[in-house]
VOTI-87888 format. One record per residue (C-alpha): chain; residue in one letter; x, y, z. Coordinates in steps of 0.02 Angstrom, whole numbers, padded with zeros to 5 digits. Example, Ala and Ser with C-alpha at 12.3 -4.5 7.8 and 13.67 -1.06 7.14 Angstrom:
<pts>
{"A" "a" {00615 -00225 00390}}
{"A" "s" {00684 -00053 00357}}
</pts>
This chain:
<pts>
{"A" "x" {-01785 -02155 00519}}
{"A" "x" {-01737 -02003 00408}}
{"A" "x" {-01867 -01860 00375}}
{"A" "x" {-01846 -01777 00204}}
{"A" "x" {-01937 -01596 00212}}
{"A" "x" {-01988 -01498 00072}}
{"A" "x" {-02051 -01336 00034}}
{"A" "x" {-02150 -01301 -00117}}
{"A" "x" {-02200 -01142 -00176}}
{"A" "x" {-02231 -01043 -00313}}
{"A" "x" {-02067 -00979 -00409}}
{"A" "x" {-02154 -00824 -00498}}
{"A" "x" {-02193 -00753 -00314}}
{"A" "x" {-02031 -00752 -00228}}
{"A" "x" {-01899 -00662 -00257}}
{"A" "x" {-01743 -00771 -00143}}
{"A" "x" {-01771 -00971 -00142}}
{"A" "x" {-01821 -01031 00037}}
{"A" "x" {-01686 -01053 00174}}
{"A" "x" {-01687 -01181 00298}}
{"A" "x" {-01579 -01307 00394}}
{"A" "x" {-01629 -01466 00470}}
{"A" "x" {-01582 -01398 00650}}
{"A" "x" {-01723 -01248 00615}}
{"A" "x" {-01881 -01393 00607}}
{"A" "x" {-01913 -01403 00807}}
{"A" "x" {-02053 -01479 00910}}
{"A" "x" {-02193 -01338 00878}}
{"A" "x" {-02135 -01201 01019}}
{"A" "x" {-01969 -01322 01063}}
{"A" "x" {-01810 -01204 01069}}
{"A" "x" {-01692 -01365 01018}}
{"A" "x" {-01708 -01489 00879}}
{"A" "x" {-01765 -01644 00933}}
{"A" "x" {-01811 -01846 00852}}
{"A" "x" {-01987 -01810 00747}}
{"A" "x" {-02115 -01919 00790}}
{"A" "x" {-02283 -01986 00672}}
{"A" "x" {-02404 -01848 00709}}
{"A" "x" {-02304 -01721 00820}}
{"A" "x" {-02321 -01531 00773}}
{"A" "x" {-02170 -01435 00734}}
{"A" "x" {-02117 -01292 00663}}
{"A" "x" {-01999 -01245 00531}}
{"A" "x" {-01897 -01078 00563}}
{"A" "x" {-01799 -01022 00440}}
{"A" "x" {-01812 -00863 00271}}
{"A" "x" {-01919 -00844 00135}}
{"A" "x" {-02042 -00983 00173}}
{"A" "x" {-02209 -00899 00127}}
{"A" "x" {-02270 -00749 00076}}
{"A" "x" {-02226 -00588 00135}}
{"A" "x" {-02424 -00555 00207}}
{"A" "x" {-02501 -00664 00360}}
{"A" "x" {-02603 -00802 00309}}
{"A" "x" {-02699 -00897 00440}}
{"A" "x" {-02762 -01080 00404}}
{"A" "x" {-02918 -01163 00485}}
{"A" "x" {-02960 -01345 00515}}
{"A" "x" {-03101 -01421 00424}}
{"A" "x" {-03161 -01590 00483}}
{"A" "x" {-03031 -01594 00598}}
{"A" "x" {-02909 -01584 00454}}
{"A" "x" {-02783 -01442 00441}}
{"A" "x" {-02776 -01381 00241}}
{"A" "x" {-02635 -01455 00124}}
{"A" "x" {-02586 -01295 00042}}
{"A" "x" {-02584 -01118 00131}}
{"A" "x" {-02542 -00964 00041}}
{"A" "x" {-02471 -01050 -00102}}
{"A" "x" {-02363 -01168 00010}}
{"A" "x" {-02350 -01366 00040}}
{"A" "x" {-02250 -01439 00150}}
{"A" "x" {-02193 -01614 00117}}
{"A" "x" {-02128 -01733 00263}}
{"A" "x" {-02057 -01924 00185}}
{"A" "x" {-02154 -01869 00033}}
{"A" "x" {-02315 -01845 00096}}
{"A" "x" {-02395 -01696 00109}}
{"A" "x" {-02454 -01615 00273}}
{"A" "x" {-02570 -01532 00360}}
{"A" "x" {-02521 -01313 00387}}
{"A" "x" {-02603 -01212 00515}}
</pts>
């Protein structure tokens, strides 16, 4: 099965389009791509993905936040959980 990722964030704030390649979404602290699994953490490495300041997200419920600084990340279209 085929992941689609997507980024969404706010045009007015950015001033390049994000940058990524499907080789830069890893296993969360994985130095190599690997297959993505239903409910695995991973991280996506690549430019212009968020804002230039840190943002920090918090889990509420047990449920990490949709949107973080202005930015959803979208996996098969549905949207996911940011920390």
């Amino acid at each position: 099965m085929r992941l689609g990722i997507a980024l969404l964030l706010p045009a007015v704030a950015l001033a390049q389009p994000p940058s990524f390649t499907a080789e830069s979404v890893r296993p969360a602290l994985g130095n190599r791509p690997a297959k993505l699994d239903p409910g695995m953490w991973l991280s996506i490495y690549g430019e212009h993905l968020g804002p230039a300041a840190t943002c920090n997200g918090a889990a509420r419920d047990g449920q990490f936040p949709t949107e973080l600084c202005d930015v959803q990340v979208f996996l098969a279209g549905r949207n996911t959980g940011l920390q």
